[in-house]
N, C-alpha and C positions, 0 to 999 in steps of 0.2 A: 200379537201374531202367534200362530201355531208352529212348530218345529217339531223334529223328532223322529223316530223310525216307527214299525209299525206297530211295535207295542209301546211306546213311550211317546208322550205329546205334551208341550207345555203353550201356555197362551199368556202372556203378557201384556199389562196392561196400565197405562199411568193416565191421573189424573193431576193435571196441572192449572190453579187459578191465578190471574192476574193479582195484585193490590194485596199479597200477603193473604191471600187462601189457601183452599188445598193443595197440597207437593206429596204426594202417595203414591205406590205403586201398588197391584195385585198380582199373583201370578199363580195360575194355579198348573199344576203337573198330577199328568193321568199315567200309572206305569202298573197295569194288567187291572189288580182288583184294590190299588189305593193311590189312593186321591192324596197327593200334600199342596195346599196351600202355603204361600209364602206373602208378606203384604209389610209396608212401614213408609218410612222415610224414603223417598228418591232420593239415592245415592248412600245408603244403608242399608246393614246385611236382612234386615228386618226381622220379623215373627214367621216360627212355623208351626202349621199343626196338617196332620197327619190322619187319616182318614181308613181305614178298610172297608170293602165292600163283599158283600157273599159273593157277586160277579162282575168281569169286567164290564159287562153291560150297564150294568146300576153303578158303574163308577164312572164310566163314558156322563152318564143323565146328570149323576150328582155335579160334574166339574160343570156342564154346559148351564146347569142352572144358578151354578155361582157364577159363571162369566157375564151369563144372562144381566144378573140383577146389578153386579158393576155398572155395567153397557148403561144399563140403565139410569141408573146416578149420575151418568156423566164420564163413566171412564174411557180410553180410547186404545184401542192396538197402540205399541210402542217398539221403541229398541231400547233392552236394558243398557244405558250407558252411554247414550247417547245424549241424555237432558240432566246438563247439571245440578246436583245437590244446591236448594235455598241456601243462600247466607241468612244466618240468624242475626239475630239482634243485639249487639254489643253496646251495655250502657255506655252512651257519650256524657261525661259529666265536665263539668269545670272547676278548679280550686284555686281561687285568689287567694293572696298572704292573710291573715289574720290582723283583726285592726285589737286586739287586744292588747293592755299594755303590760301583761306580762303571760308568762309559758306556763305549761300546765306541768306539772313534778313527776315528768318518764323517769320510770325505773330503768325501764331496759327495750330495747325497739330490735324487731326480728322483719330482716328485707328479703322480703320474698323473691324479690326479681320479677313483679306483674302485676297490674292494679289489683287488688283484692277487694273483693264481695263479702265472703264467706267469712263467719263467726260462728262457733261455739265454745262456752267455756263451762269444764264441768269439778265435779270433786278432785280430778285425776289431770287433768288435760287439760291444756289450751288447743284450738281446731281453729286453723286460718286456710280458705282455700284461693285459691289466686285465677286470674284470667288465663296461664296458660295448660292447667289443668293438676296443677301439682297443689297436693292437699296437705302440712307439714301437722305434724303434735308437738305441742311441747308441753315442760310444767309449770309451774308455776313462776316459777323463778327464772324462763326466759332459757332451761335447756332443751336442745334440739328430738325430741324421741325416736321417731321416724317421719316417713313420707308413703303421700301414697300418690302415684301417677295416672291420671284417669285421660283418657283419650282426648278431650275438649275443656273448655275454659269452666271454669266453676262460678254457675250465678250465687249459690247459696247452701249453708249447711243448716241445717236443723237435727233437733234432736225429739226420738219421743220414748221417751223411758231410758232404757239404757242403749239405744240404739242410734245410730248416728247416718245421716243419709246427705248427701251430696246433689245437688242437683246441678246439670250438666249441661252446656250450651249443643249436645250431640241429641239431646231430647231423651236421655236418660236421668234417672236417679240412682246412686249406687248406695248402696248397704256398705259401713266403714266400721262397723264393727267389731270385726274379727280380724286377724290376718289372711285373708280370703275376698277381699272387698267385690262386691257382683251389682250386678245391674238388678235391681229388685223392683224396677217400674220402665217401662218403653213407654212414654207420652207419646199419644197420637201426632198422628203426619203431619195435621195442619195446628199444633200448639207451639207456639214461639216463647217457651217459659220465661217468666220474668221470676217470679218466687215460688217460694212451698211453702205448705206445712203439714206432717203427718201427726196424726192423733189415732193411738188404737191401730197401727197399720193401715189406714185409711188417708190416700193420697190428695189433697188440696192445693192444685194448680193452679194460678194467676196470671195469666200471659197481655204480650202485647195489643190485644184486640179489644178489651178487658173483660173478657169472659175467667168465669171458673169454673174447673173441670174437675169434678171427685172419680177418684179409682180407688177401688177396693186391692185387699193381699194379693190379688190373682187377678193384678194387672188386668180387670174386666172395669170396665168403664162403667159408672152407676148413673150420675146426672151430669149436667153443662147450664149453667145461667151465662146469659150475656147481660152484662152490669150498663146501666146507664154510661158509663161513660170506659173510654178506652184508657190502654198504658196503665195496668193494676200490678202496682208494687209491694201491694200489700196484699195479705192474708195470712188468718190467724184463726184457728181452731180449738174446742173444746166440747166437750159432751152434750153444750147447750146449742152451740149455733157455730156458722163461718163465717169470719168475718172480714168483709172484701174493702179492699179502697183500692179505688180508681181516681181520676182526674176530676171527677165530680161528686165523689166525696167515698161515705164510707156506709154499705152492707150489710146485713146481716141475713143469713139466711139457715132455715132448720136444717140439721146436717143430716135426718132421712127424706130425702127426696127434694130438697132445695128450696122450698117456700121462703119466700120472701119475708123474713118478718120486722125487720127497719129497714128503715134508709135516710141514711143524716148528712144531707151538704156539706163539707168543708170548706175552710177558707185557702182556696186553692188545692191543687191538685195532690193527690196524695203519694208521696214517694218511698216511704217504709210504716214501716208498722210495730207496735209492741203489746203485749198484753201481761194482764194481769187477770187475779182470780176476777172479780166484777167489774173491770174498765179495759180497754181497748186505748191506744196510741196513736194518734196518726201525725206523723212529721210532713211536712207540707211544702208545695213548692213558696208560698205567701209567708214565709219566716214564721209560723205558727208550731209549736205541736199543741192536739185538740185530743181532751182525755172525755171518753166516752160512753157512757154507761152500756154497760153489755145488756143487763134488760130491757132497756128503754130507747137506745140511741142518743139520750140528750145527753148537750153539750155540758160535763161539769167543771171544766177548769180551761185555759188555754196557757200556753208558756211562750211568752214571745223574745225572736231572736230576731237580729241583724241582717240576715241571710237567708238563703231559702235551705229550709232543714233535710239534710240526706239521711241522718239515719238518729234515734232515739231510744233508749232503757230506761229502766227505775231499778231502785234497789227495793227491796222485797214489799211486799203491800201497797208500794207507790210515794213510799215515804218521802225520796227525793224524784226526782225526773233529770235525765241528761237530754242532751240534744247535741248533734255537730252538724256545725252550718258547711256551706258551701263555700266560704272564705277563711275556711282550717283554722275555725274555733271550736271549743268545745262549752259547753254552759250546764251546770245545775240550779234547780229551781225546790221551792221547799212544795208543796201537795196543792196549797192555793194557786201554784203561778208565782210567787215571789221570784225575782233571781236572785239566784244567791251567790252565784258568780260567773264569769267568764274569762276564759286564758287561751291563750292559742295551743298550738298541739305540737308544736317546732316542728314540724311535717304537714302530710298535705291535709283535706279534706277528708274526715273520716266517715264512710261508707256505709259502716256496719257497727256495734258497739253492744258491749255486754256490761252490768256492772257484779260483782262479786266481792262481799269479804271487802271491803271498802277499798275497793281496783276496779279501774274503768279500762276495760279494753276495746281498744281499738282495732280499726282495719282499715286503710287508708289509702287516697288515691295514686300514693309515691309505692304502693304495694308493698306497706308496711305492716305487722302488729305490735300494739304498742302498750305497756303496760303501764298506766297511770296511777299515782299513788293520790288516790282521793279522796283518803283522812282530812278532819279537819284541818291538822294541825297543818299536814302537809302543805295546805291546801293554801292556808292562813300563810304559811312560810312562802307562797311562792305568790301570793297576792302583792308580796313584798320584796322579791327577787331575788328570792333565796329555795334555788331549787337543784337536787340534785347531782350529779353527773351520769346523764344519759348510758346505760353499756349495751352496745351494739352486741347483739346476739350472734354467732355463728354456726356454720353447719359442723358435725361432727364429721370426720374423714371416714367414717365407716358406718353411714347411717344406712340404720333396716329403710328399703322401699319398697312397696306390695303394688304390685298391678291386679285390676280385675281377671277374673277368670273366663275363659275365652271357649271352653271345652273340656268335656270332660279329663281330656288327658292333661289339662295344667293341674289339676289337684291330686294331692299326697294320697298315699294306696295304705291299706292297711290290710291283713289276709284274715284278722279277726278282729271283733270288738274290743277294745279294753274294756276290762269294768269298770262301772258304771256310766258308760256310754251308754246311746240310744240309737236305734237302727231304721231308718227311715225307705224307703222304696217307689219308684217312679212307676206310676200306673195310668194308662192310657184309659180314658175318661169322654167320650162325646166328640172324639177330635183332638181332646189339649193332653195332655200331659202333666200328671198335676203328682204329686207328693205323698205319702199317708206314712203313718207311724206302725213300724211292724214290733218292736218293742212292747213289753206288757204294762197295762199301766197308763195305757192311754185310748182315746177315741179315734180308734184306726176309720173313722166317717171323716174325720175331720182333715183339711188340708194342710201342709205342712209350707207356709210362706218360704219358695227354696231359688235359687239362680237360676234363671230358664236357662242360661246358655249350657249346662252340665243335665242338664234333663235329657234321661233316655228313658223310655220304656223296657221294664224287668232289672235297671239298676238299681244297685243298695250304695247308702251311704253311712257313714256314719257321725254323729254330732255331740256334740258336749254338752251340751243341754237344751230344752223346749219351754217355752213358755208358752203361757195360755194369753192369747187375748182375745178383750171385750166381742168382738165380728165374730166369736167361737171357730178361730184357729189357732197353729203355733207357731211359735217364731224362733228361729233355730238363733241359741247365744252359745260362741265359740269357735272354735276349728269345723272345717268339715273336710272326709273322708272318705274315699271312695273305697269301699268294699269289696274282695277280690275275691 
């Protein structure tokens, strides 16, 4: 519907489908000679972009021809606020006690207060992210670093390089990199995220319907396959292909332009995913995990467990294979398939699991992270019931928290560059608003991957440093700073 006075007019517009479809709204506003578009989530602040016209005429034509072509697709006059925001999709899992006859050797277990999904574990850090939105670091040894609070429950962390991204039951991804954490991807309106994975700044979305959806640095949307089969918990990327598993098995498709180029049945549905340099993982609802050749799709090994498997690792090359079942066991397997053992986890059903440096971490349905001592020796000791004394991790009384940035006025001012900093600038581009490097030293062509939500036209920032990646852009690593 249209509103407004006689220089100002907005038109509103939502599309809403039954059976877990589209939930989007449009909206565009005419105000003399520029056009701004707004569009996203129903019941989200959404995207904008922003338009000039040489006259208010030609900016009357340009809005009516975007309403036009909405109309068209299906969308319909609305009241914003009136149709509430989709409930997403919250994994329902189950965790029976463990039928193994002895526990597996926790060093030390860190309770988050909320089921947890989310795992990464790197040189420096452990990364657990929880269902109520709170993402915790810790080190090695199980103390607390910070936190960071993101608006929605966190399906999943990944990492690609030195960069670390959250993905968000709110249809975002955030960048966790810095003390600055931002929303660096808006998933379209009708994606019900179930994982991720980014390669190259290049986003790889898995949702409940079981399609995947690739976006490039600038949140521009590239392809969409719909996979044989729905409920895709898996996907896993690399230079050569993406690799999907859904409920009827497991993907592969060329990551320019999405060609199909395997597709391998598993035995049951696929629930997580892991990869290596030449094989793929897939943990399975049918107590399987199924290791898969990345060239070929054929099957080269299976690891069979007790339970239906929630989530799986290897340690480096695929030397060993883990698995934790849905009755809060956990199992290693030697490259063939052998088991080579199995213990429970004295907690619930583990989710999510990384292994490193002969430590299996966990993530757990009691919304725990759990550090497992995985040595032989350990291992051998507790096959034997000699494991341990478990030490319950706690929070620091003064722990750093970082909230994403909301606008340009949450971030730190600075009135000149320090050296060796880099000075970056918000430049109004076709409609978007895009980034470029004003600093010497760089491809002022190229765009600068930056937080839409601080994007202004003729701002300057400043950043700690740019990297180059693969899609020939940069990726800002460090503090950012607004330029006065």
């Amino acid at each position: 519907m249209a509103t407004g006075s006689s220089t100002v007019s907005t038109t509103y517009l939502e599309l809403s489908q039954d059976g877990g479809g589209a939930h989007k709204f449009y909206e565009v506003a005419v105000d003399g000679v520029v056009v701004t578009v707004r569009y996203g989530r129903i019941g989200a602040s959404g995207q904008l972009q922003t338009t000039t016209f040489p006259t208010a005429e030609k900016a009357r034509a340009a809005a009516a021809r975007k309403v036009g072509e909405k109309v068209r697709k299906g969308y319909a006059p609305a009241v914003a606020g009136q149709r509430p925001p989709r409930s997403v999709t919250r994994r329902q899992v189950t965790s029976a006690p463990s039928t193994a006859r002895a526990v597996a050797p926790v060093l030390w277990r860190f309770r988050t207060g909320s089921s947890a999904f989310g795992i990464h574990v790197d040189d420096d850090r452990c990364w657990v992210g929880n269902q109520s939105g709170d993402v915790y670091t810790l080190d090695h040894e199980g103390a607390v670093l910070a936190r960071f609070s993101l608006p929605d429950g966190v399906k999943c962390l990944v990492a690609d390089d030195f960069w670390i991204y959250a993905g968000c039951d709110d249809g975002k991804v955030y960048d966790l990199s810095s003390k600055l954490p931002f929303a660096a991807y808006d998933i379209a309106a009708d994606v019900d995220i179930f994982w991720l994975d980014i390669h190259e700044g290049l986003l790889n979305v898995s949702d409940r319907d079981g399609r995947l959806t690739v976006i490039d640095h600038e949140d521009e949307h590239q392809w969409a396959r719909r996979s044989q089969g729905e409920h895709a918990w898996m996907v896993r990327a690399d230079d050569r292909a993406v690799y999907h598993g859904h409920h009827r098995g497991v993907t592969a498709y060329a990551p320019d332009g999405g060609g199909e180029l395997w597709h391998t049945p598993t035995r049951g549905g696929v629930l997580f995913g892991w990869q290596e340099e030449n094989a793929v993982y897939a943990g399975t609802a049918h107590k399987v995990v199924q290791r898969l050749s990345k060239a070929t799709g054929a099957v080269e090994a299976t690891y069979g467990c007790d339970s239906a498997v929630y989530s799986c690792a290897t340690s480096p090359n695929g030397r060993f294979v883990f698995a934790g079942d849905a009755s809060s066991s956990v199992y290693c397997f030697d490259r063939d398939g052998t088991r080579l053992w199995k213990l429970g986890t004295g907690g619930g059903s583990a989710l999510s699991m990384q292994y490193r440096d002969e430590r299996l971490y966990l993530v757990s349905t009691d919304g725990s992270l759990v550090c497992v001592d995985a040595s032989e020796t350990a291992i051998t000791a507790a096959q034997q019931g000699t494991v341990p004394v478990a030490r319950d991790v706690k929070l620091a009384e003064a722990l750093p928290t970082y909230v994403p940035a909301t606008a340009a006025a949450t971030v730190a001012t600075v009135t000149r560059a320090p050296s060796g900093s880099i000075v970056v600038e918000c430049v109004q581009e076709a409609g978007r608003v895009r980034v470029h490097v004003v600093s010497d030293g760089y491809d002022t062509s190229w765009n600068v991957q930056f937080p839409r939500e601080i994007r202004e036209p003729g701002a300057r920032y400043v950043v700690d440093a740019l990297h180059t990646a693969a899609g020939g852009f940069y990726r800002v690593r460090g503090d950012i700073r607004r330029l006065l």
